[in-house]
VEXDREN-2710 file (C-alpha; in Angstrom, 1 decimal):
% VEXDREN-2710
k/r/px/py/pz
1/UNK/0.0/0.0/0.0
2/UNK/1.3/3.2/-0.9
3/UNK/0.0/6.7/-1.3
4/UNK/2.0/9.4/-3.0
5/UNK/1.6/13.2/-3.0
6/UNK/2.8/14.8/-5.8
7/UNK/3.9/18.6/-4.9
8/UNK/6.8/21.5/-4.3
9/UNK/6.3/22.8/-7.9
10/UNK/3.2/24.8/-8.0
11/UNK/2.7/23.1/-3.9
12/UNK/-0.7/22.1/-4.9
13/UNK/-0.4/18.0/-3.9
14/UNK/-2.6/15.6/-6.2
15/UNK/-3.5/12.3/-4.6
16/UNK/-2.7/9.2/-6.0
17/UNK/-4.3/6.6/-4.5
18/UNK/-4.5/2.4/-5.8
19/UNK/-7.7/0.4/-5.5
20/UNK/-7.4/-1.0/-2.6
21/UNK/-6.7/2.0/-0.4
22/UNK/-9.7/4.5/0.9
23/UNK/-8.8/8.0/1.7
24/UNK/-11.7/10.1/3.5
25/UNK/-12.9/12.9/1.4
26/UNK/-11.8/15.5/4.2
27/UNK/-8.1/14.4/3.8
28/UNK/-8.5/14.9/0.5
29/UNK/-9.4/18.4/0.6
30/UNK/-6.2/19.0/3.6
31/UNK/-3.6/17.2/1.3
32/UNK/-4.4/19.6/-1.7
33/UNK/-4.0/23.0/0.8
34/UNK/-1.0/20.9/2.2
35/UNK/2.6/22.4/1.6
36/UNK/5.5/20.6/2.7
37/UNK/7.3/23.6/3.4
38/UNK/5.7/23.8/6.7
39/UNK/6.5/20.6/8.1
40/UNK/9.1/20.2/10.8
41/UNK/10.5/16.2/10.2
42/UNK/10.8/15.5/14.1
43/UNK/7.0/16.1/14.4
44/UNK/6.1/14.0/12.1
45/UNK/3.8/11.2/13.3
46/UNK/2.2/8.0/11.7
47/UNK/-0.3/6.2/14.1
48/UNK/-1.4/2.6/13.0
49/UNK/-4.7/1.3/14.1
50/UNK/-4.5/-2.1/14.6
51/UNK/-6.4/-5.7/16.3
52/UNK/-4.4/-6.0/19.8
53/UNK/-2.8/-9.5/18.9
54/UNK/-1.1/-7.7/16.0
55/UNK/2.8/-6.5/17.1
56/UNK/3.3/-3.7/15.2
57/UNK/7.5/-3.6/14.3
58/UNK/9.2/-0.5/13.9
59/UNK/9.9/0.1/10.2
60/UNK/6.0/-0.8/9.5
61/UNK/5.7/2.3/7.6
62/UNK/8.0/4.0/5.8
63/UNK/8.1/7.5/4.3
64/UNK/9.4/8.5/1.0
65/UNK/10.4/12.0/-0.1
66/UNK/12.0/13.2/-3.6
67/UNK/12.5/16.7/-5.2
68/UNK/14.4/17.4/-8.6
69/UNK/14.7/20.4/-10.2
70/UNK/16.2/21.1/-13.7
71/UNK/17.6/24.1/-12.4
72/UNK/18.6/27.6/-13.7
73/UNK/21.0/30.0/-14.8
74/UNK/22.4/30.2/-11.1
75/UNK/21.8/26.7/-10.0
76/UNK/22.4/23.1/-11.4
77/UNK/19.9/20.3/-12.1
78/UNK/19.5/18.7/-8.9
79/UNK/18.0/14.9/-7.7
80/UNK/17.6/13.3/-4.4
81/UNK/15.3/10.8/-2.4
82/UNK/15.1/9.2/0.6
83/UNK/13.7/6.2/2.1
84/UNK/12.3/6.7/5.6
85/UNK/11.5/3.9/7.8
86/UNK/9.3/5.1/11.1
87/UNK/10.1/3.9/14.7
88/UNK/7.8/2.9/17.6
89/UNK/7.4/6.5/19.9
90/UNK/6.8/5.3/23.7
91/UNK/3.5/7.2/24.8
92/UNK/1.4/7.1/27.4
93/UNK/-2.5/6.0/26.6
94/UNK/-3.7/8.7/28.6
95/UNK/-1.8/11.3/26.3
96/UNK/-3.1/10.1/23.2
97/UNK/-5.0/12.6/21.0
98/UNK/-8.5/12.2/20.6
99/UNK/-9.0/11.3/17.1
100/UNK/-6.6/8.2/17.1
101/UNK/-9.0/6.1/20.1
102/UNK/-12.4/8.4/18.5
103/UNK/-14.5/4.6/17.2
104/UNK/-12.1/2.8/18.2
105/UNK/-13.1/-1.0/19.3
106/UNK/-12.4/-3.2/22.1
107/UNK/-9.9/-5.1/20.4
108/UNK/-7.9/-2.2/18.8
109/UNK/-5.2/-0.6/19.5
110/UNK/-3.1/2.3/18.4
111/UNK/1.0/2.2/17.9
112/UNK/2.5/5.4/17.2
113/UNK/5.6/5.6/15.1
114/UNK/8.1/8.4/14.3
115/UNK/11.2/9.4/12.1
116/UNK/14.6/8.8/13.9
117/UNK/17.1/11.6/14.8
118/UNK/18.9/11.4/11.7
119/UNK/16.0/10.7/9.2
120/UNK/14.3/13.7/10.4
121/UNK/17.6/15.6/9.8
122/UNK/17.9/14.2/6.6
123/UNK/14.6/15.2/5.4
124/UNK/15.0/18.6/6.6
125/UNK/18.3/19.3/4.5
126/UNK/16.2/18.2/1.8
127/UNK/13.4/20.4/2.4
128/UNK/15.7/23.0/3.1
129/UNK/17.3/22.1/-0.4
130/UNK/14.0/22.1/-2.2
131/UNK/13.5/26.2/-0.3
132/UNK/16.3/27.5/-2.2
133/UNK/15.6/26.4/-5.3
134/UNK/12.2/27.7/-4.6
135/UNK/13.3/30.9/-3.6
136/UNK/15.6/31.5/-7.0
137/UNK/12.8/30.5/-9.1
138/UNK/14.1/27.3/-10.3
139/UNK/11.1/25.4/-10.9
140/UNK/10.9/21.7/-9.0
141/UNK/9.2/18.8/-8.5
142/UNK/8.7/16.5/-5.4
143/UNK/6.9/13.7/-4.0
144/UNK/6.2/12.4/-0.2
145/UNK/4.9/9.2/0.0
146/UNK/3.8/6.9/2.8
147/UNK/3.6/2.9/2.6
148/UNK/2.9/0.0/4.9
149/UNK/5.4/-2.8/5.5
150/UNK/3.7/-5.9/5.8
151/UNK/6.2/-7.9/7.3
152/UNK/6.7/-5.9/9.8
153/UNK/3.2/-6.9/11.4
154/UNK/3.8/-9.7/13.8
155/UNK/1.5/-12.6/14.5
156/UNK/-0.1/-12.4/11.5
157/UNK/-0.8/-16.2/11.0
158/UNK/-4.3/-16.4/12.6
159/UNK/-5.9/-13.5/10.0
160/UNK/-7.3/-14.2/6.5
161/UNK/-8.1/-10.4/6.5
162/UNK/-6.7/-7.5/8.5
163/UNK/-7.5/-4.1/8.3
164/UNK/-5.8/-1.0/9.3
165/UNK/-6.3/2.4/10.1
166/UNK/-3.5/5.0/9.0
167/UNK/-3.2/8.2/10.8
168/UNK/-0.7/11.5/9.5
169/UNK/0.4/14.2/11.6
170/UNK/2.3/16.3/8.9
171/UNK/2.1/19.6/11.2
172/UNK/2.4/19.3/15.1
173/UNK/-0.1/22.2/15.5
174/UNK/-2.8/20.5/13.1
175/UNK/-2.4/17.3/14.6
176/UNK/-3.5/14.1/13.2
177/UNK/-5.8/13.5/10.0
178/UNK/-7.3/9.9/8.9
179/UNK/-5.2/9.9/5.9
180/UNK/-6.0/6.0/4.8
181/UNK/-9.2/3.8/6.5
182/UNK/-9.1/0.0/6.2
183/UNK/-6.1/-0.8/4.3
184/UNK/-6.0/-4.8/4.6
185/UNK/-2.4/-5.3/4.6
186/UNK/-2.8/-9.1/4.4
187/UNK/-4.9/-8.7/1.0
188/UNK/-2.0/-6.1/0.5
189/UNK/0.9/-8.7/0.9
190/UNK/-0.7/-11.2/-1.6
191/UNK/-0.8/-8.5/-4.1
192/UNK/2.3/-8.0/-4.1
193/UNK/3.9/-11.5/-3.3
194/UNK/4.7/-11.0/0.3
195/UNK/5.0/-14.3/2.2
196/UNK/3.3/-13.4/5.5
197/UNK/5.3/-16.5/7.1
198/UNK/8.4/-15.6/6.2
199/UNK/11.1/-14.5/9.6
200/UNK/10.3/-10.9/9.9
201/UNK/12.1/-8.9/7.5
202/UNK/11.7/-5.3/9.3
203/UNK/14.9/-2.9/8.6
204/UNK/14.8/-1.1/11.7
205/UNK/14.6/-3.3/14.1
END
């Protein structure tokens, strides 16, 4: 499962969503006022609503991030990306923000997950990148992407179906948005030839 926002050119983002994911019309309308420019990496939070058996892994989402530019008269063409895998944040129950427990069932639970010290600063050199070739005019073109890892869901063995809840904070003050509802990652890993029984394959951890 992936979904990809197209964006730093004219910083409208277009969402590109596949068949089997389900973005709420509200999210919609937030992505396309969204600019990237005003995210701060180390307050960046995915938050995965899952069954309670389920062990969530750290590296069971991962963000991408590009920008290119073909430069200009004072600056050269220009590529980068990045592949960010997210880490399990410790937090308290109690602390939790509303919208991640708002429905939520008996047998759920939420696992919050975060970029590490030196993904966020990688992220921000590159969006610190993309600002200066903003501010000279050269025109650009980026896209941030978030995707689910389905081996790095634990105990999956006694599921023919499970679905998951994905949650985005982009901004800290904004907090969190549904950004994809009922993603079966299981129906997910057969798409794309995942063995489910295979020893975890996580990256981080």
């Amino acid at each position: 499962m992936k979904s990809s926002l197209k964006m730093f050119g004219a910083m409208v983002a277009t969402v590109i969503l596949s068949g089997c994911m389900s973005m709420p019309i509200s999210t919609m309308y937030k992505m396309s006022q969204f600019s990237p420019f005003d995210m701060e990496p180390q307050d960046i939070r995915i938050a995965l609503r899952t069954d309670k058996s389920i062990e969530v892994k750290n590296g069971a989402a991962k963000i991408f991030m590009s920008y290119s530019s073909d430069g200009n008269d004072s600056l050269p063409a220009f590529y980068e990306e990045h592949n960010f895998s997210v880490e399990i944040l410790q937090y308290r129950h109690s602390e939790m923000p509303e919208i991640l427990l708002d429905d939520i069932e008996d047998n759920e639970r939420v696992t919050i997950l975060k970029l590490s010290d030196s993904d966020a600063q990688a992220m921000k050199d590159l969006l610190a990148k993309a600002k200066q070739y903003k501010a000279l005019d050269a025109k650009g073109r980026g896209e941030f992407a978030i995707s689910t890892e389905n081996n790095c869901f634990g105990n999956l063995n006694n599921f023919a179906s499970l679905e998951v809840d994905v949650f985005l904070q982009a901004v800290k003050e904004d907090g969190y948005m549904l950004f994809l509802e009922d993603v079966d990652v299981i129906e997910q890993a057969k798409d794309n030839d995942i063995d489910l029984h295979q020893t975890n394959l996580c990256e981080a951890g």
